[in-house]
N, CA, C and O atoms as a GROMACS GRO file, in nm:
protein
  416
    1UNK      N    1  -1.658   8.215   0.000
    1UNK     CA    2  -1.656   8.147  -0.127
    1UNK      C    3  -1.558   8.030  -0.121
    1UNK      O    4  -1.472   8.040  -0.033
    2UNK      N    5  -1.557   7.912  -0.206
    2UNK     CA    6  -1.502   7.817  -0.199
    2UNK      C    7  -1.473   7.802  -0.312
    2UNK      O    8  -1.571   7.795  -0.386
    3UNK      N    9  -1.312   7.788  -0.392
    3UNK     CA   10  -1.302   7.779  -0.535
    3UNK      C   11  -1.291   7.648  -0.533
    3UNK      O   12  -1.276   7.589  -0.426
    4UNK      N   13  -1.299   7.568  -0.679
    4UNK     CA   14  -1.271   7.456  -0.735
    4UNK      C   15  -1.198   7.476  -0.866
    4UNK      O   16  -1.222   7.528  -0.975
    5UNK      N   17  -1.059   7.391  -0.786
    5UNK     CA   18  -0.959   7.350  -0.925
    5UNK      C   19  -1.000   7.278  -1.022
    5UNK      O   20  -1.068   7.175  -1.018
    6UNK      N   21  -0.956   7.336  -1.110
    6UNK     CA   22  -0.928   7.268  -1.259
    6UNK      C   23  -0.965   7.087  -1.222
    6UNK      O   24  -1.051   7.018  -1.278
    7UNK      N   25  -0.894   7.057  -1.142
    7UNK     CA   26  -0.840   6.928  -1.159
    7UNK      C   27  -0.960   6.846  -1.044
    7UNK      O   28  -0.986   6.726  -1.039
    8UNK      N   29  -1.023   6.965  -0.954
    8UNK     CA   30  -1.146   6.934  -0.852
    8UNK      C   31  -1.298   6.890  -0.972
    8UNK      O   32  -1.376   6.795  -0.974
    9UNK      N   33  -1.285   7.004  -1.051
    9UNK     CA   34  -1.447   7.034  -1.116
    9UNK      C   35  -1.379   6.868  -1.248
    9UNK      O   36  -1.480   6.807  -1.284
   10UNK      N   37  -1.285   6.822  -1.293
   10UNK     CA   38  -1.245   6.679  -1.372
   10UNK      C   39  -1.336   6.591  -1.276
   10UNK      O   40  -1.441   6.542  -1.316
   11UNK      N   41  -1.310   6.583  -1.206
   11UNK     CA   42  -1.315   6.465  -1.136
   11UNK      C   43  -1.452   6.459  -1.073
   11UNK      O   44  -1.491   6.346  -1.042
   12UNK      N   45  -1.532   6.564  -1.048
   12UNK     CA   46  -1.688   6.590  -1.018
   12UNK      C   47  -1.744   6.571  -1.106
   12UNK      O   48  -1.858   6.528  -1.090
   13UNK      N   49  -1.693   6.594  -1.249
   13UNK     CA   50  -1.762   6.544  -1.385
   13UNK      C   51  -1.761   6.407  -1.375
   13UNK      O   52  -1.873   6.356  -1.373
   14UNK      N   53  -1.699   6.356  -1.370
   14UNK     CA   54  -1.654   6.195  -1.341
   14UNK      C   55  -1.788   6.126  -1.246
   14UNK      O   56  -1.884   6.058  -1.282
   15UNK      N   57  -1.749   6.176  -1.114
   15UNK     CA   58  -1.846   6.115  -1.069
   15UNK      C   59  -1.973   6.164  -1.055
   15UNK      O   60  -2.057   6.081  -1.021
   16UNK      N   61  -2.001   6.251  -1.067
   16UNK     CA   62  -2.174   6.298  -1.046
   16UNK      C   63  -2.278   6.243  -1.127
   16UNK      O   64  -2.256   6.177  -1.229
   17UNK      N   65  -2.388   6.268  -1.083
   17UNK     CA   66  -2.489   6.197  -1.153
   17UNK      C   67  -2.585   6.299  -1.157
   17UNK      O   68  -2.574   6.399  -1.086
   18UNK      N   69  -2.679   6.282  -1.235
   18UNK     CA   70  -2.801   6.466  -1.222
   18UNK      C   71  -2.853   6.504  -1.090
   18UNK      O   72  -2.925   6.440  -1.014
   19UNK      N   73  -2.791   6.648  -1.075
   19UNK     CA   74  -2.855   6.644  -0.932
   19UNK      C   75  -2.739   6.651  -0.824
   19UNK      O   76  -2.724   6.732  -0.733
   20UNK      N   77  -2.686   6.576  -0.849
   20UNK     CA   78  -2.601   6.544  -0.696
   20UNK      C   79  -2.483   6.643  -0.754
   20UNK      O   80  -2.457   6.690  -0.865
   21UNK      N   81  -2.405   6.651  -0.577
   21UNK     CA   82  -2.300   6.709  -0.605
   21UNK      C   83  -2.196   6.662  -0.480
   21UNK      O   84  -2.234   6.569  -0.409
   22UNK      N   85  -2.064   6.727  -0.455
   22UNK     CA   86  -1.991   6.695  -0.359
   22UNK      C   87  -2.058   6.768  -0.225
   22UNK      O   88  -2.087   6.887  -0.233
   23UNK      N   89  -2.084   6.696  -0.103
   23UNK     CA   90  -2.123   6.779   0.030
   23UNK      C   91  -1.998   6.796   0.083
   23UNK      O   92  -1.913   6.708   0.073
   24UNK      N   93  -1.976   6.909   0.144
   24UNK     CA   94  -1.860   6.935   0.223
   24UNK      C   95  -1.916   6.974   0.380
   24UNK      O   96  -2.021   7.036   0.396
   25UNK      N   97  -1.846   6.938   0.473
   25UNK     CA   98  -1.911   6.940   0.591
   25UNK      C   99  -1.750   6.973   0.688
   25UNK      O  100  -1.639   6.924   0.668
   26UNK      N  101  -1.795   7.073   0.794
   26UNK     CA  102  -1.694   7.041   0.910
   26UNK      C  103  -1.708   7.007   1.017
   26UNK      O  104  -1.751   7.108   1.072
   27UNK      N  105  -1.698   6.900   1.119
   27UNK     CA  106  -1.722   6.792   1.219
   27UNK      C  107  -1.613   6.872   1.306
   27UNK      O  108  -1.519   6.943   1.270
   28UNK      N  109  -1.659   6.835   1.439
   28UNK     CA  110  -1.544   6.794   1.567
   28UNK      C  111  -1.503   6.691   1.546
   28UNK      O  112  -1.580   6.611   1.494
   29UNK      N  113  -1.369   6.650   1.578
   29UNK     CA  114  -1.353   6.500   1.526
   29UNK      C  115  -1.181   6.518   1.519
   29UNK      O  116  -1.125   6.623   1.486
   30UNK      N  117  -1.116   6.399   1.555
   30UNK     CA  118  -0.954   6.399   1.543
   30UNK      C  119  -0.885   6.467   1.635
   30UNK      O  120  -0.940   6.519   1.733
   31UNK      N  121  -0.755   6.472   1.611
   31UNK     CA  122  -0.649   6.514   1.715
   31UNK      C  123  -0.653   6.659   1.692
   31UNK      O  124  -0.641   6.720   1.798
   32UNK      N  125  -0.662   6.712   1.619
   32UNK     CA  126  -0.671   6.867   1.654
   32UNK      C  127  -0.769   6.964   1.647
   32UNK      O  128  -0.759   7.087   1.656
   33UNK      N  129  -0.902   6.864   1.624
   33UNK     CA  130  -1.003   6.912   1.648
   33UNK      C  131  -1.140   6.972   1.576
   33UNK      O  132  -1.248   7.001   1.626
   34UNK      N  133  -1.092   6.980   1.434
   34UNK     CA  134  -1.215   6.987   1.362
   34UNK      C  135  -1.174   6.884   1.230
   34UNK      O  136  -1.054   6.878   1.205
   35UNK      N  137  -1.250   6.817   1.160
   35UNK     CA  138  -1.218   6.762   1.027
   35UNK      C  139  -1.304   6.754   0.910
   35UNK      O  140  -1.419   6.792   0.933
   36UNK      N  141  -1.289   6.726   0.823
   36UNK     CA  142  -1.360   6.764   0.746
   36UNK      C  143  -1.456   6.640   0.698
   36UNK      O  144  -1.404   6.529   0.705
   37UNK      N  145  -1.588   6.650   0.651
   37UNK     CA  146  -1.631   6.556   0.624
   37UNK      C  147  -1.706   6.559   0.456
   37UNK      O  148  -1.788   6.646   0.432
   38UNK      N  149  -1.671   6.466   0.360
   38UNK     CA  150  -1.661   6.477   0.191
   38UNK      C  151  -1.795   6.347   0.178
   38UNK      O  152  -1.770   6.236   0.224
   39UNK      N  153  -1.931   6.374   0.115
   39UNK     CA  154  -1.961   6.269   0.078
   39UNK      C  155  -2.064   6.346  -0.093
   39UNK      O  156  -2.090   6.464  -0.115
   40UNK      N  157  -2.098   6.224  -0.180
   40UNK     CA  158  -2.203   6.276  -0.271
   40UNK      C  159  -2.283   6.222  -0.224
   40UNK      O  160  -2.296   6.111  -0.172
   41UNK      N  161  -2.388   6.372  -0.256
   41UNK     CA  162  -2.529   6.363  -0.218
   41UNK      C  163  -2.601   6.467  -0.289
   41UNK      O  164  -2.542   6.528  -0.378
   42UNK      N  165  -2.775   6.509  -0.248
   42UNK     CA  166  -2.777   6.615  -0.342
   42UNK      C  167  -2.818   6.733  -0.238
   42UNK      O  168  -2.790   6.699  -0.122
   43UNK      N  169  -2.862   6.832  -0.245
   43UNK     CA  170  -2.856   6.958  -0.177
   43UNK      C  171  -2.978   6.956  -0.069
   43UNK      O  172  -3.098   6.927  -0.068
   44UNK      N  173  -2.898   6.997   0.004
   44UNK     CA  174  -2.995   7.045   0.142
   44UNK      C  175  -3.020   7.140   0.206
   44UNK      O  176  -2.929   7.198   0.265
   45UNK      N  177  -3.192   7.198   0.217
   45UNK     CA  178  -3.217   7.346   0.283
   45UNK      C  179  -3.078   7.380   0.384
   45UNK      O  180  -3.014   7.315   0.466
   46UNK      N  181  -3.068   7.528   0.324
   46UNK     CA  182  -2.941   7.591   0.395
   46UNK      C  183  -2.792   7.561   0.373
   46UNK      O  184  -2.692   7.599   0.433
   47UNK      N  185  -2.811   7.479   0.262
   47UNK     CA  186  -2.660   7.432   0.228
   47UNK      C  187  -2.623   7.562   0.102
   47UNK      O  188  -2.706   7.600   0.019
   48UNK      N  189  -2.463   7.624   0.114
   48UNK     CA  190  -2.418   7.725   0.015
   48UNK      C  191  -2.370   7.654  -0.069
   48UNK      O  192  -2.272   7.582  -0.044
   49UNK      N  193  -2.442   7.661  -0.213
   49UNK     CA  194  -2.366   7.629  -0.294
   49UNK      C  195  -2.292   7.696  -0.378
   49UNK      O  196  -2.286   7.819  -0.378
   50UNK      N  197  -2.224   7.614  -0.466
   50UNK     CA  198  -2.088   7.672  -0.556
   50UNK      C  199  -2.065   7.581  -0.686
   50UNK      O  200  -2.006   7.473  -0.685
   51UNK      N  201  -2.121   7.640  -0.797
   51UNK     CA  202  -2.143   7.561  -0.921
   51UNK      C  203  -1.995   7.584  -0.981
   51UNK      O  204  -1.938   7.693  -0.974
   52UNK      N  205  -1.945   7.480  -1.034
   52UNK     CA  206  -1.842   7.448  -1.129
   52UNK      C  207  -1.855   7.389  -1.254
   52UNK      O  208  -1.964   7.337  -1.276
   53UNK      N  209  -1.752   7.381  -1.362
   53UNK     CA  210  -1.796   7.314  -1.441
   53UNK      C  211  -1.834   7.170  -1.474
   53UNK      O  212  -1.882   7.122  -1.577
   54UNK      N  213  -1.798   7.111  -1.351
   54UNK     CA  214  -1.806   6.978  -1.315
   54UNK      C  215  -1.926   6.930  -1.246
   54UNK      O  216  -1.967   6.815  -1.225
   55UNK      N  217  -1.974   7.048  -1.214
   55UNK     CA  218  -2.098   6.979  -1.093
   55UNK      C  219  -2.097   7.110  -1.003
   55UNK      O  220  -2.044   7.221  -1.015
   56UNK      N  221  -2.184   7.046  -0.900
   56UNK     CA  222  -2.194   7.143  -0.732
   56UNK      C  223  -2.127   7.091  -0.658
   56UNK      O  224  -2.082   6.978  -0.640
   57UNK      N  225  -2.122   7.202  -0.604
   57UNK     CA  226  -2.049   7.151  -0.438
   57UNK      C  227  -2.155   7.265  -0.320
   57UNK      O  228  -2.196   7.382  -0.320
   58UNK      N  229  -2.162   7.151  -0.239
   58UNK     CA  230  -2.269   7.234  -0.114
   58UNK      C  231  -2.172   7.185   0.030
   58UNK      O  232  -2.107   7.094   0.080
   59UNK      N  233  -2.214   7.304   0.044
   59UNK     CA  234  -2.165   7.299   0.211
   59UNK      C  235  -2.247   7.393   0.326
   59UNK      O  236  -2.280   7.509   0.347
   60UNK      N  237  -2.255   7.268   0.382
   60UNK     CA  238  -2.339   7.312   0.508
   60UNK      C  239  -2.334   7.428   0.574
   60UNK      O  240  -2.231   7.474   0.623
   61UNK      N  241  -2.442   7.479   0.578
   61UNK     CA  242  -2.446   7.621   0.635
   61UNK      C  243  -2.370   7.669   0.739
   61UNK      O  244  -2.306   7.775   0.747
   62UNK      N  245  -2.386   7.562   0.832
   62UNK     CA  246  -2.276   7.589   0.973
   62UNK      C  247  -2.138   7.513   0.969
   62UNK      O  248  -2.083   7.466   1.069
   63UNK      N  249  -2.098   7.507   0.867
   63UNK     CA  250  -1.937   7.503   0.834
   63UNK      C  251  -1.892   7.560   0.790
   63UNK      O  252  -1.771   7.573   0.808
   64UNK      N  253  -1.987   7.660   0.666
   64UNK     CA  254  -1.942   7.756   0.586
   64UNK      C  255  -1.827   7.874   0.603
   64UNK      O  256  -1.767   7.941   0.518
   65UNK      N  257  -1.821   7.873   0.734
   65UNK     CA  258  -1.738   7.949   0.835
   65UNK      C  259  -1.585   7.914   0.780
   65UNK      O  260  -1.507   7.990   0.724
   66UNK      N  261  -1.567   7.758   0.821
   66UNK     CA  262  -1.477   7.721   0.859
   66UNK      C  263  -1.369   7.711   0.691
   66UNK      O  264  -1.249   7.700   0.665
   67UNK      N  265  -1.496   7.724   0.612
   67UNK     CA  266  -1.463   7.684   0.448
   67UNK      C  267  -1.442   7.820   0.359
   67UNK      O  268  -1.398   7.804   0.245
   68UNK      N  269  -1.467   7.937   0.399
   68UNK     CA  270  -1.460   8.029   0.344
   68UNK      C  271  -1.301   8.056   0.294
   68UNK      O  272  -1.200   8.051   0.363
   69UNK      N  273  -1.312   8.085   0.156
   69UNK     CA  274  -1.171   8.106   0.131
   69UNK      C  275  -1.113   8.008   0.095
   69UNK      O  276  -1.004   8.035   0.043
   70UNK      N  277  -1.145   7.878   0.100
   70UNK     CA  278  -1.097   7.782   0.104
   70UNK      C  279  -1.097   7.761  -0.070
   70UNK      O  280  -1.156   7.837  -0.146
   71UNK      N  281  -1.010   7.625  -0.117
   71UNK     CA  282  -1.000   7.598  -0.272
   71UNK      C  283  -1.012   7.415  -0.216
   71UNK      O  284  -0.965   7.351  -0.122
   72UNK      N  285  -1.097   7.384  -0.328
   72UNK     CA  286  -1.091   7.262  -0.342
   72UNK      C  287  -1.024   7.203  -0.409
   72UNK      O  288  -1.045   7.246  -0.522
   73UNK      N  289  -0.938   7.110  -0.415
   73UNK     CA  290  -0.863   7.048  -0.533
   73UNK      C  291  -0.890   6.860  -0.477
   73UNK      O  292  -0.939   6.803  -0.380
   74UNK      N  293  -0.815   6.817  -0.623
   74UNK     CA  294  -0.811   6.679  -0.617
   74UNK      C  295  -0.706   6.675  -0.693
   74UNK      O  296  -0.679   6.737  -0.796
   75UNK      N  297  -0.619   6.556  -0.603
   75UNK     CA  298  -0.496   6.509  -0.644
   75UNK      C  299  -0.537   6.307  -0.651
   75UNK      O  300  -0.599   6.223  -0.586
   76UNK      N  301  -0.455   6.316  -0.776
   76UNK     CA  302  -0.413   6.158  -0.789
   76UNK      C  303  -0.340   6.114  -0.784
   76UNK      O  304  -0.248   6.139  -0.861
   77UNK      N  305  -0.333   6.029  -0.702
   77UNK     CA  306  -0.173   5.959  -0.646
   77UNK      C  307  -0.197   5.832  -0.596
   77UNK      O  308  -0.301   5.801  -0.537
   78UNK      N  309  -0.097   5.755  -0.620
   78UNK     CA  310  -0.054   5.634  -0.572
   78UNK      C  311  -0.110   5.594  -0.448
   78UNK      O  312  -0.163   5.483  -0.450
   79UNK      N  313  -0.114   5.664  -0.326
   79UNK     CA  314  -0.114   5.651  -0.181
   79UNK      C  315  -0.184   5.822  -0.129
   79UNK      O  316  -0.131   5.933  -0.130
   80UNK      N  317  -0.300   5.784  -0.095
   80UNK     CA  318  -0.352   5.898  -0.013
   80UNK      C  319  -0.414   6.030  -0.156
   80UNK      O  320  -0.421   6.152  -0.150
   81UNK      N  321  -0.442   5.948  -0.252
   81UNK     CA  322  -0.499   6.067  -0.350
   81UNK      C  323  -0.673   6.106  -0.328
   81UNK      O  324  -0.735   6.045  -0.242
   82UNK      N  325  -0.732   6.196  -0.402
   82UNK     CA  326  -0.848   6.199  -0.308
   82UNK      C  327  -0.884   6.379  -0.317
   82UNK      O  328  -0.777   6.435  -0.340
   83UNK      N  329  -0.955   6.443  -0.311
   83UNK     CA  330  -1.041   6.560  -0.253
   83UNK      C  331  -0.966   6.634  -0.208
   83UNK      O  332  -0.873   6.585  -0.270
   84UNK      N  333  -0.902   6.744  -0.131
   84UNK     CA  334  -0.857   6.839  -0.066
   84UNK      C  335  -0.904   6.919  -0.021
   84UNK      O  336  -1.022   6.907  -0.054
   85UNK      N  337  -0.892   7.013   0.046
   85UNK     CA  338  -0.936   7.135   0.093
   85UNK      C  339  -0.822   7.224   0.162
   85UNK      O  340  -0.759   7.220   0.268
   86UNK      N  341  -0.828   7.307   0.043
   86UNK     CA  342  -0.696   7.402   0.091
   86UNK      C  343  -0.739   7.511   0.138
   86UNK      O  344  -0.781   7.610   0.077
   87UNK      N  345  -0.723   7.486   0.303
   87UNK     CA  346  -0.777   7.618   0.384
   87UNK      C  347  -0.672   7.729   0.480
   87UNK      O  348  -0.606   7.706   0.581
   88UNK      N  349  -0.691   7.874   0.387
   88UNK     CA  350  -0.578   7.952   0.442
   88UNK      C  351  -0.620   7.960   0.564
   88UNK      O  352  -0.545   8.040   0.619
   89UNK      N  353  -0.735   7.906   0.676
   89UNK     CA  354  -0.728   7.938   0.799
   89UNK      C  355  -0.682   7.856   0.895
   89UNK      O  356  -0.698   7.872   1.016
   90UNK      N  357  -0.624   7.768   0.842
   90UNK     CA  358  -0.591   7.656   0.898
   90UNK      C  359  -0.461   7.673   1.007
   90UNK      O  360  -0.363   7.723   0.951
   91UNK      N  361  -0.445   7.651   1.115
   91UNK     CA  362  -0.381   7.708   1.190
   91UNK      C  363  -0.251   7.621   1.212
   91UNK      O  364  -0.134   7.660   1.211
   92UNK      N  365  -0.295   7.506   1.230
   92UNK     CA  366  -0.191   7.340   1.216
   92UNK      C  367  -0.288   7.215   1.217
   92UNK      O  368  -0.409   7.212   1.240
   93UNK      N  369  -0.217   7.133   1.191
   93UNK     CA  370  -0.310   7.023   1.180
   93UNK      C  371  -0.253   6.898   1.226
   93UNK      O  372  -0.133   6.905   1.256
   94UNK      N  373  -0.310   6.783   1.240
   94UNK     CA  374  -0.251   6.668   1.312
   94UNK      C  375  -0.144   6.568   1.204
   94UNK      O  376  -0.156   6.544   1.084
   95UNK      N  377  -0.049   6.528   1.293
   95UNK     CA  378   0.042   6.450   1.226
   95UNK      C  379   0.010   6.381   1.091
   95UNK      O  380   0.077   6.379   0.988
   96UNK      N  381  -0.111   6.324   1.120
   96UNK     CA  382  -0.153   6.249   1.019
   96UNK      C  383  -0.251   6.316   0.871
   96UNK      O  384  -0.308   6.261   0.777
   97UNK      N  385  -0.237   6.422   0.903
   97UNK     CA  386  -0.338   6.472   0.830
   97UNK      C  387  -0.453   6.493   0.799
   97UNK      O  388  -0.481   6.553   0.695
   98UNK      N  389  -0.545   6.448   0.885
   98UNK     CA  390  -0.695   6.438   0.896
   98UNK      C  391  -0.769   6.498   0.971
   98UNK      O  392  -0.891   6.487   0.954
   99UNK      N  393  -0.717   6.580   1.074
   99UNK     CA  394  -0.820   6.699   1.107
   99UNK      C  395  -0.756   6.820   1.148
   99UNK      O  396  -0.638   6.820   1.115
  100UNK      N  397  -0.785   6.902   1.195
  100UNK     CA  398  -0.716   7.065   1.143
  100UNK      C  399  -0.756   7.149   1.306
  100UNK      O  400  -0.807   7.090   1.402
  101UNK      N  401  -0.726   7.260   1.305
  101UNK     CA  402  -0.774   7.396   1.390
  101UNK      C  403  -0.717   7.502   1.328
  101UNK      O  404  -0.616   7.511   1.257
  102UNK      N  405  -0.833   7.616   1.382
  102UNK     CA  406  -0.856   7.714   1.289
  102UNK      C  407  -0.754   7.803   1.354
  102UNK      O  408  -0.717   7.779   1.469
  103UNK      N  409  -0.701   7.914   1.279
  103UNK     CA  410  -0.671   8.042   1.381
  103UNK      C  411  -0.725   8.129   1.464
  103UNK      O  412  -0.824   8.162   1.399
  104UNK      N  413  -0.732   8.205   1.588
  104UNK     CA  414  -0.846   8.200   1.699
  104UNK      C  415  -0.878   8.345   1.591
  104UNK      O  416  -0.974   8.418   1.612
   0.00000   0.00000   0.00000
């Protein structure tokens, strides 16, 4: 399961349009090896979704793994505000913040 904050399902109200929702995806990609990938779109065979009061959120079947447990939030800020994904499996992640590894 994947929750959405308060402050995630604001801001999906904001932008969604009928139909669409946030895709969540996890890629190889970056310095430590997996990252995450955020776009709107609308749902695709095999994607799990997770209705909020803001909208959907789908995530790809073969990431679902990596997302379980996970909470979505959105923060606004000055510098670097944006989407989140707060994942307790997260093992460490790269300096910069943009891609992750799991715990074995």
């Amino acid at each position: 399961m994947v929750k959405v904050s308060q402050s995630a399902a604001r801001r999906l109200a904001e932008l969604l349009a009928g139909g669409e929702g946030l895709r969540i995806a996890v890629e190889r990609g970056g310095c430590a090896g997996l990252r995450y990938v955020m776009s709107l779109g609308f749902r695709r065979d095999g994607d799990v979704v997770f209705v909020c009061e803001g909208g959907c959120v789908f995530v790809e079947q073969g990431s679902f793994s990596y997302l379980d447990g996970s909470t979505l939030d959105y923060e606004d800020r000055l510098s670097g505000g944006g989407f989140r994904v707060r994942n307790p499996m997260v093992a460490r992640s790269c300096g910069c913040g943009t891609s992750f590894e799991v715990s074995p």
